[in-house]
C-alpha positions in Angstrom: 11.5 18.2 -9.2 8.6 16.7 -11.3 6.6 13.9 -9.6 4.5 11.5 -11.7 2.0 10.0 -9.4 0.1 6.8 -10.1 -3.5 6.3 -9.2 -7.0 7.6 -9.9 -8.5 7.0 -6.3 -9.3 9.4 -2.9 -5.8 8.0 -1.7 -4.3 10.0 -5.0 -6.0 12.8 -4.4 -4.8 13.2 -0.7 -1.6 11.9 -1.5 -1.7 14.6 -4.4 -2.4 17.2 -2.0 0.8 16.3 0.1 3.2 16.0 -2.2 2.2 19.8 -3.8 2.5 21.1 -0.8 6.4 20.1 -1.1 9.0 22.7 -1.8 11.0 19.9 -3.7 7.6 19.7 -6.2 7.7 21.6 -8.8 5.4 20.1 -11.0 2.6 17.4 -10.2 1.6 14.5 -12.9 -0.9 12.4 -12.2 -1.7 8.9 -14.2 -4.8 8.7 -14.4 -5.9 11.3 -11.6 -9.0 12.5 -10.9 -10.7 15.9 -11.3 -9.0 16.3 -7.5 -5.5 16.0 -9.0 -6.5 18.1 -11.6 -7.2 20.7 -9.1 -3.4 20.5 -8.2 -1.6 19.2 -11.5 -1.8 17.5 -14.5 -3.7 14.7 -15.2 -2.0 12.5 -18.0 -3.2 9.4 -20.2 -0.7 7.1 -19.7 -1.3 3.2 -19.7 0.6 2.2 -16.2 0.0 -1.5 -17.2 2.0 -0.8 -20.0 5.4 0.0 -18.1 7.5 0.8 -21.2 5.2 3.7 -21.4 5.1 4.5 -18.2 9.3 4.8 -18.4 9.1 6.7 -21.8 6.7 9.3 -20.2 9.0 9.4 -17.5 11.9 10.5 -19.4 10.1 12.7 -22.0 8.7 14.6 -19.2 12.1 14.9 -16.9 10.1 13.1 -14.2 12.6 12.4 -10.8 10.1 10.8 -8.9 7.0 8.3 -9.3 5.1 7.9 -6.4 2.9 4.6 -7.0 -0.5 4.7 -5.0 -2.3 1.5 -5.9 -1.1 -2.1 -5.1 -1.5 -3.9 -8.7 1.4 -2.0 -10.0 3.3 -2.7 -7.4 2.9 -6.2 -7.5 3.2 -6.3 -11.1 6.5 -4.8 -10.5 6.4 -1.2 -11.9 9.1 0.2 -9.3 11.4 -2.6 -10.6 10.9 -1.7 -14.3 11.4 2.3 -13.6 14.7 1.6 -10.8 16.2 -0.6 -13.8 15.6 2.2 -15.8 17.3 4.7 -13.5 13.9 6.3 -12.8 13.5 6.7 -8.9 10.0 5.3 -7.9 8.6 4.6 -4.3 7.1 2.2 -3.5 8.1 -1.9 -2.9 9.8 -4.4 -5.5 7.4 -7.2 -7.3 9.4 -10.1 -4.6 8.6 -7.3 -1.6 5.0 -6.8 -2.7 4.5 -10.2 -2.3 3.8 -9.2 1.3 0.0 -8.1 -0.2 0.2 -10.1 -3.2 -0.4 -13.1 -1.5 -1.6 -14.3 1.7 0.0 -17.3 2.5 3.5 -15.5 1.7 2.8 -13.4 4.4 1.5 -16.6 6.4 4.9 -18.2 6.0 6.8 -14.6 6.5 5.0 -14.8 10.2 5.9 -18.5 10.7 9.5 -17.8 9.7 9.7 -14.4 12.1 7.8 -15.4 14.5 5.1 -12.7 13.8 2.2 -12.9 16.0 -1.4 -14.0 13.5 -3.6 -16.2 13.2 -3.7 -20.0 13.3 -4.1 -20.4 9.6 -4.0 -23.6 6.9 -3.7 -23.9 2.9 -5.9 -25.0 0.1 -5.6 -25.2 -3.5 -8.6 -27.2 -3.9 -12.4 -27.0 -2.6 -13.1 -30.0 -0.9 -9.8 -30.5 1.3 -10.8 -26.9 2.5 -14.8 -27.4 3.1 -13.6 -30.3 5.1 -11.4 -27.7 7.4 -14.2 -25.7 7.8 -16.5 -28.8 9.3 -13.8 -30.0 11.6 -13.2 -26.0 12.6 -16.6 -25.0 12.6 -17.6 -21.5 12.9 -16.9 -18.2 13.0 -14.0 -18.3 10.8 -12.5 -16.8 7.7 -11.6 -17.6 4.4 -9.6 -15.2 2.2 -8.3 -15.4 -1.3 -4.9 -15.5 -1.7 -4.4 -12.8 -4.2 -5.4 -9.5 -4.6 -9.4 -8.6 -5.1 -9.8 -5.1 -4.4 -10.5 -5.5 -0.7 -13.5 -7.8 -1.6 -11.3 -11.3 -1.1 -12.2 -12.0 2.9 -15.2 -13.5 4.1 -15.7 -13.5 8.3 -18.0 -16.6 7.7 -20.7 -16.7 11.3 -21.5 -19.9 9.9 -19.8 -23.0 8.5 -22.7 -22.8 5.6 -21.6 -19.2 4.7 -17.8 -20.1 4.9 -18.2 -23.1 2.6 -20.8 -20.9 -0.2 -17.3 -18.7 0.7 -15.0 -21.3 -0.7 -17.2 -22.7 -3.9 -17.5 -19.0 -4.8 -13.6 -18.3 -4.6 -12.6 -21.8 -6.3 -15.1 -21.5 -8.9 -13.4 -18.5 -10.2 -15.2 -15.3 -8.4 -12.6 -13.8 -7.5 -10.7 -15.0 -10.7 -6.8 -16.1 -10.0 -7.2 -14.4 -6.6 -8.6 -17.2 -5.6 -6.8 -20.2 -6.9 -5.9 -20.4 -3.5 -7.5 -20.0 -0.2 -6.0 -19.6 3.5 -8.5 -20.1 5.9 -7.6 -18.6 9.2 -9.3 -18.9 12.8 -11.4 -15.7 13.5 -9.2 -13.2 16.1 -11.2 -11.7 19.2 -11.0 -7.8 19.5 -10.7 -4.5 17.6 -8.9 -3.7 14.1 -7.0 -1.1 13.7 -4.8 0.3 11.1 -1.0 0.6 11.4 1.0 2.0 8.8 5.4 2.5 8.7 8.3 4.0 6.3 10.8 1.2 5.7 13.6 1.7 3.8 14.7 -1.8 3.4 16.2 -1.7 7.0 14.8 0.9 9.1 11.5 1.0 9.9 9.9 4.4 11.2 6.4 4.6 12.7 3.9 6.6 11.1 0.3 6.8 12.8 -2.6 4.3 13.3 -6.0 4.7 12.0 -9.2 3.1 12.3 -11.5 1.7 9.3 -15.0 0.8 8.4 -15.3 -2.2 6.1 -19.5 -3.3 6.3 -21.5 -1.0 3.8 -23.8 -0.6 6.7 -24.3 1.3 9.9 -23.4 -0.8 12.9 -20.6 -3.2 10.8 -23.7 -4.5 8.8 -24.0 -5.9 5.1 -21.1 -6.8 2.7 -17.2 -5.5 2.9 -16.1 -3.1 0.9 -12.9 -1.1 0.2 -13.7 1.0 3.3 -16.5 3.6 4.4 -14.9 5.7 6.6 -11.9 6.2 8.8 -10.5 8.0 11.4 -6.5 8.9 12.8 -5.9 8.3 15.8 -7.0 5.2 16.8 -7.1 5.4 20.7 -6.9 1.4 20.7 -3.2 1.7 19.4 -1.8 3.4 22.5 1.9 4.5 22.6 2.2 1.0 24.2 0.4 -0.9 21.6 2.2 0.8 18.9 5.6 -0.2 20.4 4.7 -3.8 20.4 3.5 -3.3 17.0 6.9 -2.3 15.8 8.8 -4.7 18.1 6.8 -7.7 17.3 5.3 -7.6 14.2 6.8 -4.5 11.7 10.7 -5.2 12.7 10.5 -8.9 12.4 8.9 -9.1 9.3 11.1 -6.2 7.9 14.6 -8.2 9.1 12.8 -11.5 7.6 12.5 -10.0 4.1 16.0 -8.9 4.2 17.2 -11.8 5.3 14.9 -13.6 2.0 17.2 -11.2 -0.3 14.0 -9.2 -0.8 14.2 -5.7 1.3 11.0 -4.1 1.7 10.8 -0.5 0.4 8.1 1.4 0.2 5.2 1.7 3.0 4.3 -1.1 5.2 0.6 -1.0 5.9 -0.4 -3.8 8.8 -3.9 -4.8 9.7 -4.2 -5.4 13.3 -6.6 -7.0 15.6 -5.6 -5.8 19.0 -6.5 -9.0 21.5 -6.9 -9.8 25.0 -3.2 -11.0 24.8 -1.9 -8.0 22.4 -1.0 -7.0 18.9 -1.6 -9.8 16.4 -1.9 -9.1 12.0 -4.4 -9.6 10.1 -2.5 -9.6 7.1 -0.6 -6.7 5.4 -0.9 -3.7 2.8 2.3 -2.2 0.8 0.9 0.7 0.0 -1.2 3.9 1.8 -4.9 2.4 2.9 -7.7 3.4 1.1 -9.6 5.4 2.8 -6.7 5.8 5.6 -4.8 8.1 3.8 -7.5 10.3 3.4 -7.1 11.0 7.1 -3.0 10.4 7.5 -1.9 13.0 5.0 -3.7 16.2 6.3 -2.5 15.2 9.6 1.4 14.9 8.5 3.8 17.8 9.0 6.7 16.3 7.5 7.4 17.0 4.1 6.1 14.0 2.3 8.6 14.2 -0.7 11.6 14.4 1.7 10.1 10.9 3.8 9.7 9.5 0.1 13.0 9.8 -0.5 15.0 8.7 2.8 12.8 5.9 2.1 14.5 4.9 -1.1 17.5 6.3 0.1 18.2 4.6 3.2 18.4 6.9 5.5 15.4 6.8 7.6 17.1 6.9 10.4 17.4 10.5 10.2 13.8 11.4 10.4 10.6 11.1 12.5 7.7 12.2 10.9 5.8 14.8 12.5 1.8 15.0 13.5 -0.7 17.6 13.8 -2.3 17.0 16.7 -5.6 17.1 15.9 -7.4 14.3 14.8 -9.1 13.7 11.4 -12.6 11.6 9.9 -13.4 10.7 6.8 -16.9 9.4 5.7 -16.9 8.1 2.3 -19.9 8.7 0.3 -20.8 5.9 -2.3 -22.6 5.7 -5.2 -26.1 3.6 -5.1 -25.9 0.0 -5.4 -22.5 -0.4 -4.2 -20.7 -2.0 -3.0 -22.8 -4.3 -5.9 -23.2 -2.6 -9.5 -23.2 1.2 -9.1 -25.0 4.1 -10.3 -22.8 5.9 -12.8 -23.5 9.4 -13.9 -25.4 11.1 -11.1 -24.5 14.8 -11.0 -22.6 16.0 -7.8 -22.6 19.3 -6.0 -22.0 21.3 -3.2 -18.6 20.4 -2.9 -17.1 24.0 -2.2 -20.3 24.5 0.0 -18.5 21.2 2.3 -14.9 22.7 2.0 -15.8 26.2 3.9 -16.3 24.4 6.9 -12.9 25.1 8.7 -10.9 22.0 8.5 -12.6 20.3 5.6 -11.3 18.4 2.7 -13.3 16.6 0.0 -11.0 14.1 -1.8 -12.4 12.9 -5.1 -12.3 9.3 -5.2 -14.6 8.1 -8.1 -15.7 11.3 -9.8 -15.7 12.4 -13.5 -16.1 16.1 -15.1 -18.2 16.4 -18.0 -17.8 18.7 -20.7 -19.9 21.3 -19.7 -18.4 21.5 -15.9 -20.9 19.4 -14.0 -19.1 16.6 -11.8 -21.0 13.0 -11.8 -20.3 10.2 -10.1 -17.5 7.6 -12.0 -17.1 4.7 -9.8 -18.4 2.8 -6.4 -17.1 5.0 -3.8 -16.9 8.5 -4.9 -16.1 10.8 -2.5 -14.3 10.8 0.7 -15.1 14.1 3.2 -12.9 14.6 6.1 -12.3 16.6 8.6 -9.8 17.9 10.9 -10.8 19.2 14.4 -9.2 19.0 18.5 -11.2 15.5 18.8 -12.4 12.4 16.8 -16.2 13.2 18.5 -15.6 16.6 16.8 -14.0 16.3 13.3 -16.7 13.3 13.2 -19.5 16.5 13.9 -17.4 18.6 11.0 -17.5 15.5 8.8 -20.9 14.7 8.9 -21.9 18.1 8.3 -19.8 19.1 5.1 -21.7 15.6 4.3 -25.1 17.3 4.7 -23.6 20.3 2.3 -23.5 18.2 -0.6 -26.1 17.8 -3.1 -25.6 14.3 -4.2 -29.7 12.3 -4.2 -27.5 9.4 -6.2 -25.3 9.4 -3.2 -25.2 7.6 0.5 -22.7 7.0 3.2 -22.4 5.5 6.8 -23.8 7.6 9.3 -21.8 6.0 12.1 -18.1 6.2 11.0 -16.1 6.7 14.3 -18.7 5.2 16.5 -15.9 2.8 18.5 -14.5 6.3 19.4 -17.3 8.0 21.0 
């Protein structure tokens, strides 16, 4: 079967990697990959905003499967557009992707399924909200309501920061992400990552992981789209994960199938595990970013045969199996992110970092010129990980395929893991 996959990012690339490994792929697409998809298919130049292109590669090539990585294609509603055109595609419908679309959706989902969260209120307009935040006070945090790239939630330590927080979102930096702002009370404890197949009624665990938003060692500086991560998280124990799935996955899945709107695809929850349990942050419907960088070299299971009880239905019949090692990933970013970054450093030492036993370097934001050398293309560029017994020791391997790589343009976190020992 050929796959087309969408996506340009370190999630592609390990997601890439998976679904080659798949005796039901025989040939790999990717739109617009990487040079670490090139490495394991074909990258194409395909507009996937443009979906009537997207469909006309699709049946020019024979594709049977897309596999959509990123989440504004989802919620534009790219797996509606290739279903109605009898092209099978994973991932969530435009109504389901509201889930990640927009916050207060989810916000009422959790009212109407009782889903554990955060106190939260509403605001399409500045001052109504400022006025929140002063009878509130602080910490506290104030999210856009659409989709910015990870870069649309500000944990405000001060009512001052969370009100510049609120003129800068409803003054149109975040664009229409921000026409709309929940604030939300700030939860007490330690996020984790929690991530589920559901196939519009069954929802099967997957694993948990762990990320690292701050640029900055020791949670310090701005968010980003993620620094590091690790799989396992030991703070989502076998008990923890249960109550996960009984209290906040299965409601929420029965609620949007209740709405009419079945949820397909992955089911990505943020969690804050409290002093009284489980609670979500908000939710993803789609692989994290840089979590799957550590979920898919420790899954067994044949990732194209999961994909497609998933948009089959039959779920039921599966559990997904784990290595049981763990894995770390330490993303290394370009200078001056997560602000402007430094494009067109050269990169090397890449196969240096991948003799280590157990290492993988996913490309993330990387370009090849025409004379072979690899640069840097984006903010965060590369994403090393590593696979070993113990989180202490694939965060050892990580660090040093890190150290292998000649990158001066380059820096990372030097604590990724640190909550884990």
């Amino acid at each position: 079967m050929k796959i087309l996959l969408i996506g340009s990012g370190g999630r592609e690339h390990a997601l890439a990697g998976a679904l080659a490994r798949s005796p039901r792929c025989s040939a790999l697409f990717a739109a617009p990959g990487n040079p670490g998809t090139a490495a394991l298919g074909t990258n194409v130049v395909l507009d996937v905003a443009d979906h009537a292109a997207v469909v006309a590669f699709c049946r020019t090539m024979g594709i049977g499967l897309v596999v959509v990585g990123p989440e504004a294609p989802l919620v534009a509603g790219l797996v509606d557009d290739l279903t109605a055109a009898g092209i099978r595609a994973f991932g969530p419908s435009r109504a389901a992707a509201r889930l990640e679309g927009s916050k207060a959706f989810t916000k009422a989902l959790c009212d109407e399924a009782s889903v554990p969260t955060a106190a939260y209120a509403r605001f399409t307009a500045a001052e109504p909200a400022r006025a929140h935040v002063r009878e509130r006070g602080a910490p506290i945090v104030v999210k856009a309501d659409g989709l910015a790239a990870g870069k649309g939630v500000v944990v405000a330590a001060t009512v001052e920061e969370a009100l510049a927080a609120i003129d800068m979102m409803f003054s149109g930096g975040l664009g229409a992400a921000g026409e709309e702002v929940v604030i939300e009370e700030c939860l007490v404890g330690e996020e984790a990552s929690f991530f589920a197949l559901v196939d519009g009624e069954t929802a099967v665990p997957l694993a948990s992981a762990q990320d690292h938003k701050r640029v900055g060692d020791g949670d310090t500086g701005p968010n980003t789209g993620g620094m590091g991560a690790y799989s396992p998280a030991p703070v989502v124990t076998p008990a923890v994960a249960e109550r996960v799935m009984a209290e906040i996955v299965r409601p929420s899945v029965a609620a949007m199938k209740a709405r009419g709107t079945p949820f397909r695809g992955v089911l990505f929850a943020g969690l804050m595990i409290t002093a009284e349990g489980p609670k979500l942050i908000e939710y993803n419907v789609r692989f994290g970013d840089p979590e799957c960088e550590v979920l898919m070299p420790r899954l067994m299971t044949d990732l194209v045969a999961l994909i497609e009880a998933t948009i089959d239905g039959t779920l039921a019949t599966l559990t997904p199996a784990w290595r049981d090692e763990a894995a770390l990933t330490v993303v290394m970013a370009a200078r001056g992110y997560p602000g402007k970054p430094e494009a067109g450093t050269p990169i090397r030492g890449i196969a240096e970092a991948e003799r280590l036993d157990g290492v993988t370097v996913f490309h993330a934001g990387t370009k090849q010129q025409p004379d072979g050398t690899l640069v840097s293309a984006g903010g965060r560029v590369l994403a090393v990980t590593a696979l070993a017994p113990t989180i202490a020791q694939a965060k050892a391997r990580a660090y040093e395929a890190v150290d292998r790589i000649d990158w001066p343009g380059g820096f990372c976190r030097r604590d990724i893991g640190w909550r884990a020992g």
